[in-house]
C-alpha positions as CSV (number, residue, x, y, z in Angstrom):
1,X,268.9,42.0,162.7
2,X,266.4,42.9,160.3
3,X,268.5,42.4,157.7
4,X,269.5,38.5,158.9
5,X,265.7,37.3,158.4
6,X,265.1,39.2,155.3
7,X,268.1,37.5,153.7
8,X,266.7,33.9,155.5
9,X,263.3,34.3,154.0
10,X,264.5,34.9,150.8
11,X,267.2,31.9,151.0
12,X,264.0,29.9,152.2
13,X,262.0,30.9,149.2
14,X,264.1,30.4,147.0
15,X,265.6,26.7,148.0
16,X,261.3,25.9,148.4
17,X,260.8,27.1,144.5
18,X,263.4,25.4,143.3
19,X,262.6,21.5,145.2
20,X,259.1,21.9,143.4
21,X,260.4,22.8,140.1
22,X,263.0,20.0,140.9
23,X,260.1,17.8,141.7
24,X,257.6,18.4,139.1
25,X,260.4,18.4,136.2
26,X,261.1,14.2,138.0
27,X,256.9,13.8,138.0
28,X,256.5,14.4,134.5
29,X,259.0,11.6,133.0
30,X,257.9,8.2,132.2
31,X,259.5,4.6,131.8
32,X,259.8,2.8,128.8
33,X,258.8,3.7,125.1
34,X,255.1,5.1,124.1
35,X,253.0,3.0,123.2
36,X,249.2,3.2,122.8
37,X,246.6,1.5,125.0
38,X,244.7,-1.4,124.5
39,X,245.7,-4.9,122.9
40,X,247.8,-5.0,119.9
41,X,244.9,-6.3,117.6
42,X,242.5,-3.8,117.9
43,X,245.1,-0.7,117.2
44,X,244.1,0.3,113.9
45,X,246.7,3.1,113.4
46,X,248.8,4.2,111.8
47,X,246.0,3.7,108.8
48,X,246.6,4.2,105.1
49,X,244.3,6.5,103.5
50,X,242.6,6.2,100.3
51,X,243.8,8.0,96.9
52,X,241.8,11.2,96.0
């Protein structure tokens, strides 16, 4: 008997660990391409530097 809810707890734990590594893996995507904040004219980079 002791034996049965061993194995469950275990079976538990591990189907629980692998839902929230499941779940944060989906959390950390997002739609659509980069691109950076704020309106197009005041984006200054990519800049050119000056020669040395």
């Amino acid at each position: 008997m002791a034996r049965k809810t061993w194995r469950n707890r275990v079976k538990t734990l591990l189907l629980v660990s692998m839902a929230v590594m499941a779940l944060s893996l989906t959390a950390c995507g997002k739609k659509g391409a980069p691109h950076a904040p704020g309106p197009a004219q005041d984006i200054t980079y990519p800049g050119t530097y000056p020669p040395e």
